[in-house]
C-alpha positions as CSV (number, residue, x, y, z in Angstrom):
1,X,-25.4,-63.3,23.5
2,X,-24.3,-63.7,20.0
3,X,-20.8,-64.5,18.4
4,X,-18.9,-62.9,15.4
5,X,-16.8,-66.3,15.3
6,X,-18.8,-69.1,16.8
7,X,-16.8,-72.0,15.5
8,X,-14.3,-71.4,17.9
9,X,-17.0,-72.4,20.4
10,X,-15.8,-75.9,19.0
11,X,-12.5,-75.4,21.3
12,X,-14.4,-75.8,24.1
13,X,-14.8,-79.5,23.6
14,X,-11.2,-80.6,24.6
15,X,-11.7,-78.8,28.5
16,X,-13.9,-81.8,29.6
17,X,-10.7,-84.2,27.9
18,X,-8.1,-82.2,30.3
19,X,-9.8,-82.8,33.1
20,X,-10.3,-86.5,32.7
21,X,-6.4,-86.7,31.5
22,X,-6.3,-84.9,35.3
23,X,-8.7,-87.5,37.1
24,X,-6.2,-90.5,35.7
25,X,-3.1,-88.7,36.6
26,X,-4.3,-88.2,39.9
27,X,-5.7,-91.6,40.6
28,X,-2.4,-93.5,39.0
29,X,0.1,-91.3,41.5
30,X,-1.4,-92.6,44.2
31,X,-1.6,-96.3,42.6
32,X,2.4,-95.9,42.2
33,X,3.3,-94.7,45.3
34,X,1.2,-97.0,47.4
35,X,3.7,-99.9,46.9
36,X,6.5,-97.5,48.4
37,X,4.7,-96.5,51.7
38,X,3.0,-98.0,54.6
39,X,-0.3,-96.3,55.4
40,X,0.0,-96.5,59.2
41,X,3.4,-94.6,59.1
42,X,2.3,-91.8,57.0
43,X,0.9,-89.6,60.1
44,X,4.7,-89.6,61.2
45,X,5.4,-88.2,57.8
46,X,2.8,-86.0,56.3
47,X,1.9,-83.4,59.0
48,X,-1.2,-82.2,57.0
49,X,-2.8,-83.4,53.5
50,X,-3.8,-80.7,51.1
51,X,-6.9,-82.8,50.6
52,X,-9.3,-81.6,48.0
53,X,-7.5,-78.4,48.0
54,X,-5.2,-79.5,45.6
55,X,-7.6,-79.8,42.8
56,X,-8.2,-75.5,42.9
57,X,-5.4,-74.3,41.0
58,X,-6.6,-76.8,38.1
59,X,-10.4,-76.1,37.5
60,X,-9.3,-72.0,37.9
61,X,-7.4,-72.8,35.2
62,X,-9.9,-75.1,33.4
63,X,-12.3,-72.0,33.8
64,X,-9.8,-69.6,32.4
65,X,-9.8,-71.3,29.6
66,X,-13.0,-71.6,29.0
67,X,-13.1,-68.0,29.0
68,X,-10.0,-67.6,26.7
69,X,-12.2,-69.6,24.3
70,X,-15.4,-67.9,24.5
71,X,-13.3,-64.6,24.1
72,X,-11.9,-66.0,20.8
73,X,-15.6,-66.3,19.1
74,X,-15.6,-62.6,19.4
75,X,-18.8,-62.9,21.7
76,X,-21.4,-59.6,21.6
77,X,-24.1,-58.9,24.5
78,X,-27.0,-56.6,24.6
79,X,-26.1,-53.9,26.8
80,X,-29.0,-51.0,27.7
81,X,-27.6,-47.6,27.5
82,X,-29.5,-44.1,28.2
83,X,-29.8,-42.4,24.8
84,X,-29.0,-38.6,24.3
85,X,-31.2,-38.3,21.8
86,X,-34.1,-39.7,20.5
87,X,-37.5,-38.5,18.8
88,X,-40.8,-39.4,20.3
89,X,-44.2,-38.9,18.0
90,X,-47.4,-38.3,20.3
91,X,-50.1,-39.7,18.0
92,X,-53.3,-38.9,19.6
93,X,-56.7,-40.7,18.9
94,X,-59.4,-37.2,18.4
95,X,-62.4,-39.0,16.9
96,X,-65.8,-39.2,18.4
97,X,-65.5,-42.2,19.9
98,X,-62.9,-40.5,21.8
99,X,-65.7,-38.2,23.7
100,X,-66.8,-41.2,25.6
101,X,-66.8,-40.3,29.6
102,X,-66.2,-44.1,30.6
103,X,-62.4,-42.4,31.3
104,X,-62.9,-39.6,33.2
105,X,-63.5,-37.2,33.0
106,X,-63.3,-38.1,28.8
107,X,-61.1,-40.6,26.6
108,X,-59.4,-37.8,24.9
109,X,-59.0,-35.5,28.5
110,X,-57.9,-38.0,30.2
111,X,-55.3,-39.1,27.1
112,X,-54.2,-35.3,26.5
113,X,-53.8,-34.6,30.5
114,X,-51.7,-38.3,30.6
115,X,-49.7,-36.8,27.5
116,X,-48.7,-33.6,29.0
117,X,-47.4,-35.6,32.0
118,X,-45.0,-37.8,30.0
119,X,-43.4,-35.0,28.5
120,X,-41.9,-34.8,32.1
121,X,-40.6,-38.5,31.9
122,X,-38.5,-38.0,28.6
123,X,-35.0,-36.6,28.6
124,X,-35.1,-32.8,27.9
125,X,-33.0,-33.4,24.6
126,X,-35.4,-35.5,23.6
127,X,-37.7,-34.0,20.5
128,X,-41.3,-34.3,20.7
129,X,-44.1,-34.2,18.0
130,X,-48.0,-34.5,17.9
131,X,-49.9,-35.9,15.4
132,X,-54.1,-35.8,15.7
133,X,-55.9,-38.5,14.0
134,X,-59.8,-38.7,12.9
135,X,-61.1,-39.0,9.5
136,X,-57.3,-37.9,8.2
137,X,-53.8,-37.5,10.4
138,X,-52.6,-33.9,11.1
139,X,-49.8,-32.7,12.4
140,X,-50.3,-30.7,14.9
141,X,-46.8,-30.1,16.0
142,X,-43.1,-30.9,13.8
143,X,-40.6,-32.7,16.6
144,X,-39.1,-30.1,19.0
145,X,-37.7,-30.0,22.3
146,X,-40.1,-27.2,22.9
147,X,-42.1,-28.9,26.1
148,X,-44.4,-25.4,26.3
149,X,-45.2,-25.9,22.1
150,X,-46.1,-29.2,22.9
151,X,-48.5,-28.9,25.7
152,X,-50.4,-26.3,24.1
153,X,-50.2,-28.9,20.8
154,X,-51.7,-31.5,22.9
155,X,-54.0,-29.3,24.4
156,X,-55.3,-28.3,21.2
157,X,-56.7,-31.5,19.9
158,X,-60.4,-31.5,19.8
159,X,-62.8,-34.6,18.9
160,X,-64.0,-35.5,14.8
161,X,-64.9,-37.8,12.8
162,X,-63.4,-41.2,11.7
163,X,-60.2,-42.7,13.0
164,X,-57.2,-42.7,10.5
165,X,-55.2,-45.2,12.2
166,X,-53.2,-46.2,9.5
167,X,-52.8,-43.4,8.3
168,X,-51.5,-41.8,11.9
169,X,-49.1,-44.5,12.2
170,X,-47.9,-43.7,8.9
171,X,-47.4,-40.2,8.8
172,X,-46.3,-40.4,12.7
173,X,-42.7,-42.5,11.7
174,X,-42.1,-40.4,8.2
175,X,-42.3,-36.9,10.7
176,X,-40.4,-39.2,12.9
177,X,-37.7,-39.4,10.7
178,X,-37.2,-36.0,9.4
179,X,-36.0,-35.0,12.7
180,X,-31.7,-34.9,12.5
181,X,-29.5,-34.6,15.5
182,X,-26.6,-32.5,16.4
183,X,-24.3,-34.6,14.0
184,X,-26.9,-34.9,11.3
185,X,-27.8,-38.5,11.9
186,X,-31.5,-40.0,12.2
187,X,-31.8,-40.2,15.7
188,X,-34.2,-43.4,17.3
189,X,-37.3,-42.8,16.5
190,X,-40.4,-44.4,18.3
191,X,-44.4,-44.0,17.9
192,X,-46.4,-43.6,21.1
193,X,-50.0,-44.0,19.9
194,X,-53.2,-43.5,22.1
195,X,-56.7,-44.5,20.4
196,X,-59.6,-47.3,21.5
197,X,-59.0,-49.3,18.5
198,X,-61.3,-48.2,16.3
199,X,-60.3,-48.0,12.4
200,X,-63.0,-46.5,10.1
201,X,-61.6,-44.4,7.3
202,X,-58.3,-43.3,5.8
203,X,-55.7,-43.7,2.8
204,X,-53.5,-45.7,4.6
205,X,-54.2,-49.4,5.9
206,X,-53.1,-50.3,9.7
207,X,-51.3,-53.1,8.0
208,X,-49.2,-51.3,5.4
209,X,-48.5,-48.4,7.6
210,X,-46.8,-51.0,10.1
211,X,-45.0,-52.7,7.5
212,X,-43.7,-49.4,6.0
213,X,-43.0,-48.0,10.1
214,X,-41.2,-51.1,10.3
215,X,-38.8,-50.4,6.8
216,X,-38.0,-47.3,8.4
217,X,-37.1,-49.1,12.2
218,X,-40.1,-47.4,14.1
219,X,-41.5,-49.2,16.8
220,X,-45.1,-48.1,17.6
221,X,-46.4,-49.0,20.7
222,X,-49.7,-48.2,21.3
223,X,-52.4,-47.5,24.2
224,X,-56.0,-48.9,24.6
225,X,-58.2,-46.7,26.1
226,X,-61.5,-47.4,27.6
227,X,-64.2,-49.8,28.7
228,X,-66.6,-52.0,27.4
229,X,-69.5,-49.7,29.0
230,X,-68.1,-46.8,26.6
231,X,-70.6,-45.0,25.1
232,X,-71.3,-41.3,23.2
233,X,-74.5,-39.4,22.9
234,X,-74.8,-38.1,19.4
235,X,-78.2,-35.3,19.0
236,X,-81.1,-36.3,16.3
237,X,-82.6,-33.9,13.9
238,X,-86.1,-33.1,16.7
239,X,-84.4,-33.2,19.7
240,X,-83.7,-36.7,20.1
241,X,-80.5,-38.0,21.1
242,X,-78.5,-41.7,19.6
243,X,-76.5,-43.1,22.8
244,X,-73.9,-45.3,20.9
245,X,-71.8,-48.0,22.1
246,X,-68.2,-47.7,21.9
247,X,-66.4,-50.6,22.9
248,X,-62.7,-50.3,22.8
249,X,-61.2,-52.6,19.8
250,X,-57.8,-53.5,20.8
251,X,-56.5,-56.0,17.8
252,X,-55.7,-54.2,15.5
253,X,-53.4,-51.9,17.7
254,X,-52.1,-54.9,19.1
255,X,-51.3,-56.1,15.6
256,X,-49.4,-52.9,14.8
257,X,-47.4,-52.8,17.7
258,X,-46.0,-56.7,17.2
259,X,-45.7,-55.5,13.6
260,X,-43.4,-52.9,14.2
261,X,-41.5,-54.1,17.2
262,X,-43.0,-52.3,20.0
263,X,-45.6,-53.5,22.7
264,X,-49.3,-52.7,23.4
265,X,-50.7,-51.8,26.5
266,X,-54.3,-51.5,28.1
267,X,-55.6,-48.5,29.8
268,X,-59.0,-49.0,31.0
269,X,-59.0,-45.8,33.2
270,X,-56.8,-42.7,33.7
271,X,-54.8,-43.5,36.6
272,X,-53.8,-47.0,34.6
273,X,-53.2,-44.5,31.5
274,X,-50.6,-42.6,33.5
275,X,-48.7,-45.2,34.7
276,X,-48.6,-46.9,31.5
277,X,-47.2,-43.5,29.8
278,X,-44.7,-42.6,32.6
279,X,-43.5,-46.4,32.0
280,X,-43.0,-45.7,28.7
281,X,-41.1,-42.5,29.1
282,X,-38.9,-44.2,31.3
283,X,-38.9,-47.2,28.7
284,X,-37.9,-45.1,25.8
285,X,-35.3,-42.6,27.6
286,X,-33.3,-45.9,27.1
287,X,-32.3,-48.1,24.2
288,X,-30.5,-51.4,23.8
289,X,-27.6,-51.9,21.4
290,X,-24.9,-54.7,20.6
291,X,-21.6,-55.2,22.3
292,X,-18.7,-56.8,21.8
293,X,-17.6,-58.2,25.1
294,X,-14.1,-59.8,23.9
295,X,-12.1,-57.8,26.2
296,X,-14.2,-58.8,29.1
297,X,-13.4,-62.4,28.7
298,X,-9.8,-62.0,28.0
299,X,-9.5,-60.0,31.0
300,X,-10.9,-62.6,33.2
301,X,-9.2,-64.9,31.4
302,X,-6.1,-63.6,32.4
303,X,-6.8,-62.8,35.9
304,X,-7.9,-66.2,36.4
305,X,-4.5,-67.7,34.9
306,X,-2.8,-65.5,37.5
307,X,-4.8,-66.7,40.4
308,X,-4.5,-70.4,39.4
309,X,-0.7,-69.5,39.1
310,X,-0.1,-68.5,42.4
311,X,-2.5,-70.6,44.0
312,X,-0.4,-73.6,42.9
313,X,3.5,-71.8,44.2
314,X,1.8,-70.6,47.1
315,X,0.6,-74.2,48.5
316,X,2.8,-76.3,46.5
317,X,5.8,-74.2,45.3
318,X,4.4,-75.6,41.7
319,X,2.6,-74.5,38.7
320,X,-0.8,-76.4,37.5
């Protein structure tokens, strides 16, 4: 929670110097009126002491206060709406390394097939692009809320050469941002990028296309794919075949996701890649903005000042 006026926090301070002016008023009443009674006779008079109950009416008020105070510094709270609109770019990892069958039944199958089913988790306003990265980014599909254009986008993709990451990323939030809504506003734009780490190639460096993502309030968050037993067969001019290694390389995805404000997850197989992009399309189909909350706490304020008020004329036929 943050406050528009947060000096008149400072208020605050004099609640803890009511209630000790309280505790001595209290304590000196009954110093006074002990001279002009006789303990053993007050039974006869008193039928029933309020006891602690007394004190009630006082701290509800105290806490009313408090909340008249806080209400004064203008206070603001994150509060997590569903959005109506919002574009989300599909940036899809199609290099060789991306043939490995350590995912079954392949990286990129089992990516694409994980793909197609969080199209199902986003809101059906929601527009959707696809951008295919190897030794350069493509588009392969502008934002739409087309599902059917983007499944057969997705399903499209075939492996190359190289991985562009940077320059995915980049072109991903600039297509991103293109998109207009109903009212011709920017809508929230977010990056949802799927690769095994890899960076070889490309215009555009990881590191500037984050910084540049991040200018233009893109959060990427990104998907490792694979295992450390990953590896691709490439053929040999005489019939020979190169089995390669293909470790995924998850820091540099991780470094563009902090970068840019969104989060990085691991998917070392394809039921974990499902889950992680259903979580996301769950994750995204929401967004968090800032509130101001002073009407909450003069509200409660108030209500508070009317239940200390008839608290105290209901058992005392006073006001604290």
């Amino acid at each position: 929670m943050s406050f528009q006026w947060p000096l008149a926090l400072l208020a605050l301070a004099v609640l803890p110097v009511a209630a000790l002016l309280y505790v001595r008023r209290d304590r000196r009443r009954a110093e006074r009126a002990s001279p002009f009674t006789t303990p053993a006779l007050l039974p006869n008079l008193v039928t029933h002491s309020p006891g602690r109950r007394r004190h009630v009416p006082f701290v509800v008020l105290l806490v009313a206060l408090a909340a008249l105070v806080v209400g004064a510094a203008r206070p603001h709270a994150a509060v997590t709406t569903r959005s109506e609109e919002a574009t989300v770019i599909l940036a899809v990892d199609v290099s060789r390394s991306m043939a490995a069958m350590d995912v079954r039944p392949t990286r990129l199958a089992a990516a694409r097939a994980a793909a197609i089913a969080f199209l199902d988790k986003v809101p059906e306003r929601y527009r959707v692009g696809v951008v295919g990265f190897a030794s350069r980014a493509t588009p392969a599909l502008p934002p739409t809320a087309d599902r059917s254009l983007a499944r057969t986008a997705l399903r499209s993709l075939r492996p190359g050469l190289g991985t562009a990451l940077g320059d995915a990323v980049d072109l991903s939030a600039r297509l991103g941002r293109r998109a207009r809504s109903r009212d011709g506003k920017v809508p929230p734009t977010a990056v949802l990028l799927i690769s095994d780490g890899a960076n070889e190639g490309g215009r555009v460096s990881p590191g500037a296309a984050a910084r540049r993502a991040r200018r233009l309030h893109v959060p990427v968050y990104t998907v490792v794919v694979g295992t450390p037993n990953g590896e691709v067969r490439r053929p040999l001019p005489g019939g020979a075949t190169e089995i390669v290694r293909v470790p995924p390389r998850p820091a540099t995805l991780r470094t563009v996701a902090r970068m840019t404000g969104g989060r990085s997850f691991t998917a070392p197989n394809d039921a974990r890649l499902r889950e992680v992009y259903e979580g996301l399309g769950s994750r995204l189909a929401h967004r968090t903005t800032k509130r101001e909350v002073t009407d909450v706490f003069a509200a409660g304020s108030g209500a508070l000042l009317l239940v200390a008020g008839s608290l105290s004329t209901l058992w005392f036929r006073r006001l604290p």
